[in-house]
C-alpha positions as CSV (number, residue, x, y, z in Angstrom):
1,X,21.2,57.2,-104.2
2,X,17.0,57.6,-104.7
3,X,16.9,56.3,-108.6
4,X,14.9,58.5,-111.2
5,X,11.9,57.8,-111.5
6,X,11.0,57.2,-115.3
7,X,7.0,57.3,-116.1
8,X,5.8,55.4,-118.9
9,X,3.5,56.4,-122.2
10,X,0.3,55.1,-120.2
11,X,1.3,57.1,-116.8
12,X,2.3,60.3,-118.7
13,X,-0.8,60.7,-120.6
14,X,-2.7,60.4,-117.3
15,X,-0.4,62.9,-115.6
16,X,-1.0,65.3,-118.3
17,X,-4.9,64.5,-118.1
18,X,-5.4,64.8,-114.5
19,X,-4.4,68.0,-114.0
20,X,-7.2,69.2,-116.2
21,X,-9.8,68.0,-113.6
22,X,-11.8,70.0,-111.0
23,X,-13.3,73.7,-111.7
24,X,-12.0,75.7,-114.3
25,X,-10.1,78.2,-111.6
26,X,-8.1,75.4,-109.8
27,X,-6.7,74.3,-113.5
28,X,-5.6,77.7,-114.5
29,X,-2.2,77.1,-113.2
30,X,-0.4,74.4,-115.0
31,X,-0.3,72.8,-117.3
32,X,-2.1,75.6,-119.5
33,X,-1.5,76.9,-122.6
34,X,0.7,80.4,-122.1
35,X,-1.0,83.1,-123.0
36,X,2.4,85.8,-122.7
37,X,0.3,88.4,-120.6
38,X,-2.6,89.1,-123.6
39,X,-6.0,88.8,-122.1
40,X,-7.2,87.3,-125.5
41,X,-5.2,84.6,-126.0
42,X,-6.3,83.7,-122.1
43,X,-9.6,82.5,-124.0
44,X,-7.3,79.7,-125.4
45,X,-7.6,78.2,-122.0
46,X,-11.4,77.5,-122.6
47,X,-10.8,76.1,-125.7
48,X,-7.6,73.9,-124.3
49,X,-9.6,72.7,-121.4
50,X,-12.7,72.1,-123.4
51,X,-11.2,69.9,-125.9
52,X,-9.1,67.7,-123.4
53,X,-11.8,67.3,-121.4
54,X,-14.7,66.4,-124.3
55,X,-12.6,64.4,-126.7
56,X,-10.8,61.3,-126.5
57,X,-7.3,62.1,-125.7
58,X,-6.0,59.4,-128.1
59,X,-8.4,59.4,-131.4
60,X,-7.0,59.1,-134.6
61,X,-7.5,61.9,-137.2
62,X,-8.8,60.2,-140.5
63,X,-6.2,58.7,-142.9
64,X,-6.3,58.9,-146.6
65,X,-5.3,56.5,-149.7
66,X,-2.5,57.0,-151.4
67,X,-4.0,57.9,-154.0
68,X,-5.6,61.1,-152.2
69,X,-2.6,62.6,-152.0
70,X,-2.4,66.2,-153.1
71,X,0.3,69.1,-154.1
72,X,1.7,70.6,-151.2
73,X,3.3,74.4,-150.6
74,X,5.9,75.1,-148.4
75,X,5.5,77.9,-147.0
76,X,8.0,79.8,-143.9
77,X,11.5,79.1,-144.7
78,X,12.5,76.5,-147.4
79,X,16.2,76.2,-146.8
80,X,17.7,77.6,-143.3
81,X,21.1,77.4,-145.2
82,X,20.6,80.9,-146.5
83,X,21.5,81.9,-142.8
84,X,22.4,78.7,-141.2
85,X,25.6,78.2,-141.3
86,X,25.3,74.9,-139.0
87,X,22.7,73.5,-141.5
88,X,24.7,74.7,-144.7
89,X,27.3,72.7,-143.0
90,X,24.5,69.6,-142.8
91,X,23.2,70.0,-145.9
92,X,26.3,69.8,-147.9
93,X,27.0,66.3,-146.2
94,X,23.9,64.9,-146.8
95,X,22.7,65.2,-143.2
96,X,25.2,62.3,-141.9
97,X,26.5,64.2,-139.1
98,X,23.1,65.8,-138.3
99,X,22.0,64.8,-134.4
100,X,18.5,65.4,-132.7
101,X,19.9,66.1,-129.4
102,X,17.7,65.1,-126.1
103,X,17.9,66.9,-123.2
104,X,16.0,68.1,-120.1
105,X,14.2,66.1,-118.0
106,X,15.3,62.6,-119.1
107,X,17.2,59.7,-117.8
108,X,19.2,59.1,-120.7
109,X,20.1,62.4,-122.7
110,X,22.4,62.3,-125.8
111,X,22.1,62.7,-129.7
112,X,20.0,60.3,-132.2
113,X,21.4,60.4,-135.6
114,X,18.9,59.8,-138.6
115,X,20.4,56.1,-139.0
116,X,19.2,56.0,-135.1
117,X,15.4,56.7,-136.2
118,X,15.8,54.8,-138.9
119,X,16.2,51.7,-136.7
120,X,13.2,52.6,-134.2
121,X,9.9,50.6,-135.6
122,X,8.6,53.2,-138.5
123,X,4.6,54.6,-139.0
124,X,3.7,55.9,-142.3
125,X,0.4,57.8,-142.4
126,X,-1.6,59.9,-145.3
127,X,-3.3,62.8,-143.9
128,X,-4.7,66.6,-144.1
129,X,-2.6,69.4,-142.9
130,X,-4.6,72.1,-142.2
131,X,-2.6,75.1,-142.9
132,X,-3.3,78.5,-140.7
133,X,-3.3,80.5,-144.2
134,X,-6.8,78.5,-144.8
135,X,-5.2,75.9,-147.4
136,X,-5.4,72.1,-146.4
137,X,-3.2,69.0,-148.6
138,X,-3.3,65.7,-148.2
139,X,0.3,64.1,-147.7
140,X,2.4,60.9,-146.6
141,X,4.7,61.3,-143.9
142,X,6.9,58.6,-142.7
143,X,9.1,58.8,-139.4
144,X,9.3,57.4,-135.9
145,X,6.4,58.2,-133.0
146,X,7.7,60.5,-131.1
147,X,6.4,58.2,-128.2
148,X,9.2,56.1,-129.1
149,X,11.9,58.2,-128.9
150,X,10.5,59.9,-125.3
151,X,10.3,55.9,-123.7
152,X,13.8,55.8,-125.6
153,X,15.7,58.5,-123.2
154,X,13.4,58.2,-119.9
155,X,11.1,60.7,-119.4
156,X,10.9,61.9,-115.3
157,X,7.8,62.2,-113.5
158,X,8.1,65.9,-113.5
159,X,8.2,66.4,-117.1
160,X,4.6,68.4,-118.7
161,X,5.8,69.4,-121.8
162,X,7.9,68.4,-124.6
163,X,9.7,71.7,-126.3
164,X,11.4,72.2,-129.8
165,X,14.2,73.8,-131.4
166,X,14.4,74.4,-135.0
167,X,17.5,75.6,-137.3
168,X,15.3,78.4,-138.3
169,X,15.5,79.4,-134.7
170,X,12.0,78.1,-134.0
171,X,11.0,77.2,-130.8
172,X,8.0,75.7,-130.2
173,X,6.2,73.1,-127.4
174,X,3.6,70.4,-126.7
175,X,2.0,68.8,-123.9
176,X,2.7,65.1,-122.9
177,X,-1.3,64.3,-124.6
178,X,-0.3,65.5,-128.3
179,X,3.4,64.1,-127.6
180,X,1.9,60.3,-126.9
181,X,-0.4,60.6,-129.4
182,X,0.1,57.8,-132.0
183,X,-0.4,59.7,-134.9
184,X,2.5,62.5,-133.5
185,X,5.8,61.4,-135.5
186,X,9.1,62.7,-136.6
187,X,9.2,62.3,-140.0
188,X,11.8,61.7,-142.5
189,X,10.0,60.7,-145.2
190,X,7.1,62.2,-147.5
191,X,5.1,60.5,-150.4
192,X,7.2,57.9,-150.6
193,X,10.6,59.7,-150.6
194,X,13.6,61.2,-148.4
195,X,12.0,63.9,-147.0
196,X,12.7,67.3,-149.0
197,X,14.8,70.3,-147.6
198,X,11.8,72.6,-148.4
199,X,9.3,70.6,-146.4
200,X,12.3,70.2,-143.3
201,X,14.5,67.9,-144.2
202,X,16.1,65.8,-142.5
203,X,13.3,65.7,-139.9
204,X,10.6,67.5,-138.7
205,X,7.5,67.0,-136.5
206,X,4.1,66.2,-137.4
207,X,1.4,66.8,-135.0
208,X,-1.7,65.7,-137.0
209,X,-4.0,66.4,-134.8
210,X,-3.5,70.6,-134.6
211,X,-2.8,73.3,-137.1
212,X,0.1,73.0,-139.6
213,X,2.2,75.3,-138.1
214,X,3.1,73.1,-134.9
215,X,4.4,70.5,-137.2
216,X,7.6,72.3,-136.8
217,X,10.3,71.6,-139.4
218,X,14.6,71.2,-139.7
219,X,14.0,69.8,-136.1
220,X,17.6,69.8,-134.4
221,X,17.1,69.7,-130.1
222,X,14.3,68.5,-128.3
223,X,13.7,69.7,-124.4
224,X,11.6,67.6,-121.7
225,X,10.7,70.2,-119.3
226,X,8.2,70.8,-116.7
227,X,7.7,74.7,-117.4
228,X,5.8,75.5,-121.6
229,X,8.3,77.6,-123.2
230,X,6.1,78.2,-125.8
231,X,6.7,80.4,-128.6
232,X,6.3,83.9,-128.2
233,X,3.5,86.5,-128.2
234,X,3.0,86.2,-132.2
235,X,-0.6,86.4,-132.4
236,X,-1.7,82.5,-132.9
237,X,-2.7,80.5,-130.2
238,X,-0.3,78.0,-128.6
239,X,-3.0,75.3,-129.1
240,X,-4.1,75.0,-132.1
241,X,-6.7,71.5,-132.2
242,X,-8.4,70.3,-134.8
């Protein structure tokens, strides 16, 4: 039997960046952002395109001192338990049978439990989120790169996009650039503490390098595919840099 063929960090971020080359036309077919049939969110292409192509697909957003750090809202829902009946479940035992499930296009699907991430080498980084509403804080967040966890299970050489499920039925995706980004981590930690059910305890994602909304929080099932699932026609813009 022909073996999977895994890629590595290096060869998916060149994947992912090569099929933004040539004339504008030829790259409007994938990967792109999705645009859900509304001819003004197919502007999002220019500004997808433009930034991938003119900035460097790895720079870091700036990083703060501790003490920097600022009060921060949390805004959306604050406790899925009020209609989750799988996180209420969670919750009440202290997250120790909670499970990121992996699935998709991977060599080695399964379930990470937070003891699991605990045990992948750890970044801790200060930064800005940049809230759609117009408000920005500065916070710590601690958690694994996500880069870890995809060379963890395999990705396959088919796999564009890296797609989320939240227990606030959230579903939301990234391309394999913002997904190998260093600064793109699942965090279970803020300012120095257990990160707090309001901000999306026991994990949730932080993609510092677009708007605060992507950093998608109570994180429970991650999907490698090679089709963007996106998130809906709900008036923002799939890509959101920064």
């Amino acid at each position: 039997m022909k073996p999977t063929k895994i890629i590595t960090r290096r060869q998916a971020i060149v994947t992912a960046l090569a099929g933004m080359s040539g004339s504008f036309l030829a790259q409007c077919t994938r990967p792109m952002p999705p645009t859900f049939g509304n001819i003004l969110r197919m502007g999002d292409n220019v500004t997808y395109l433009a930034q991938r192509t003119l900035l460097p697909g790895q720079s870091l957003v700036k990083e703060y001192r501790f003490g920097d750090i600022s009060s921060m809202p949390a805004t959306g829902t604050t406790n899925p338990a009020q209609f989750s009946e799988a996180y209420d479940k969670l919750l009440k035992n202290a997250f120790s049978d909670w499970r990121l499930n992996i699935e998709g296009l991977v060599s080695r699907p399964g379930g990470l439990s937070l003891d699991d991430l605990k045990k992948f080498p750890s970044r801790t980084q200060i930064t800005k989120h940049h809230c759609e509403e117009g408000w920005t804080a500065i916070a710590q967040w601690t958690g694994v790169p996500l880069s870890s966890i995809l060379q963890h299970v395999g990705i396959q050489e088919h796999a564009r996009f890296i797609n989320f499920h939240s227990y606030d039925e959230w579903i939301d995706s990234i391309d394999l650039v913002d997904a190998f980004h260093p600064q793109t981590i699942l965090a279970y930690g803020m300012n120095g503490k257990t990160l707090p059910v309001p901000h999306g305890a026991p994990v949730r994602l932080r993609i510092e390098r677009q708007i605060g909304f992507k950093s998608m929080k109570y994180i429970r099932k991650i999907e490698v595919t090679e089709d963007n699932v996106g998130f809906g026609d709900i008036g923002w813009a799939w890509y959101n840099g920064i």
